[in-house]
C-alpha positions in Angstrom: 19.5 129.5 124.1 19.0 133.1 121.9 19.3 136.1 123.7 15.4 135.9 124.3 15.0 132.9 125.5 16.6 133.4 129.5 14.5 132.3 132.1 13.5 134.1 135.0 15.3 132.2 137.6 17.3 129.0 137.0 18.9 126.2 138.9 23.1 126.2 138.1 25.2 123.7 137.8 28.1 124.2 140.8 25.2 125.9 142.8 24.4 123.7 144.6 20.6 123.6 145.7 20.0 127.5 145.4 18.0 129.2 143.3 19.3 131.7 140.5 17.5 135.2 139.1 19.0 135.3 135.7 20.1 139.1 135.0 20.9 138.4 131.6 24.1 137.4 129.1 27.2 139.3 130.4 28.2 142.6 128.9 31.2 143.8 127.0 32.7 146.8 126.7 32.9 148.2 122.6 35.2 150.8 122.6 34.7 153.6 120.4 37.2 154.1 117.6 37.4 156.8 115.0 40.2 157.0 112.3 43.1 159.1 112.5 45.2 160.4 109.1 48.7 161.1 110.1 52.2 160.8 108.2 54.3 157.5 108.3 57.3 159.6 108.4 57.9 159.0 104.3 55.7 161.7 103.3 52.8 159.1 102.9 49.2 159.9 104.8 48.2 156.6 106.5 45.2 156.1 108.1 45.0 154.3 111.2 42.6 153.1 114.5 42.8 155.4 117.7 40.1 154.5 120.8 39.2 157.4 122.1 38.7 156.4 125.4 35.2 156.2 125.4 32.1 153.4 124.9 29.4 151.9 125.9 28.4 147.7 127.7 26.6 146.4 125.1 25.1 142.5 125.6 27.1 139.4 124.4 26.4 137.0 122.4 24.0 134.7 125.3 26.7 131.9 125.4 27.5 134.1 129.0 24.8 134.5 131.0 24.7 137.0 134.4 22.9 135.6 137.8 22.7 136.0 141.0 21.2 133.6 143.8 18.4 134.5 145.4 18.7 136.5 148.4 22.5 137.4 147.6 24.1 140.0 145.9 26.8 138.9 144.0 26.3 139.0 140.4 28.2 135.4 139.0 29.0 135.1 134.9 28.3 131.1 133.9 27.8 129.2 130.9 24.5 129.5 129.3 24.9 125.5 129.1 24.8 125.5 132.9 21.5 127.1 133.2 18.5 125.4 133.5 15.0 127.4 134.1 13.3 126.8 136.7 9.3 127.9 138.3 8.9 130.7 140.9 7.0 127.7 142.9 9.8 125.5 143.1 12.5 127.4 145.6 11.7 129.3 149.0 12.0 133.0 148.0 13.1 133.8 150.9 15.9 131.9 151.3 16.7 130.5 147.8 16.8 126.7 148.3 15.3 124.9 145.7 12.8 122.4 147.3 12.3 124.4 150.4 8.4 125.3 151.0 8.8 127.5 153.7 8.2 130.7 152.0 
């Protein structure tokens, strides 16, 4: 599954029953690092890493994705493997329980 390809809600594997809304694949943070020239104490410049402290989430590489079940707000990270999509029709949006047609 490619970044592009995540469904809209999904059925997961350990959730027994209840509907997902994928979010999308996790997010990691990517420091930003600039290059520092100092002295290695032999009169020698060396240039070496320093992480300023700052940076942004970027996405990951989809093998992670994000969800959360319907009508909950805990977001969950799972394998991408463990996802399987799934149509609006098939789960009660109100309560999240795939089969119910209550809602």
């Amino acid at each position: 599954m490619s970044n592009q390809e995540f469904p809209t809600f999904a059925r997961v594997r350990g959730f027994s029953g209840v509907a997902c809304v994928v979010l999308g694949p996790t997010r990691v943070w990517e420091p930003i690092i600039c290059f520092q020239t100092d002295e290695d104490g032999n009169g020698n410049e060396v240039e070496m890493e320093v992480e300023t402290g700052e940076g942004e989430f970027v996405d990951g590489d989809g093998t992670r994705l994000r969800v959360r079940m319907v009508g909950d707000d805990t977001v969950h990270e799972v394998d991408a493997d463990y996802v399987e999509g799934i149509d609006e029709e098939d789960f009660c949006g109100g309560c999240g329980q795939i089969g119910c047609g209550w809602h």
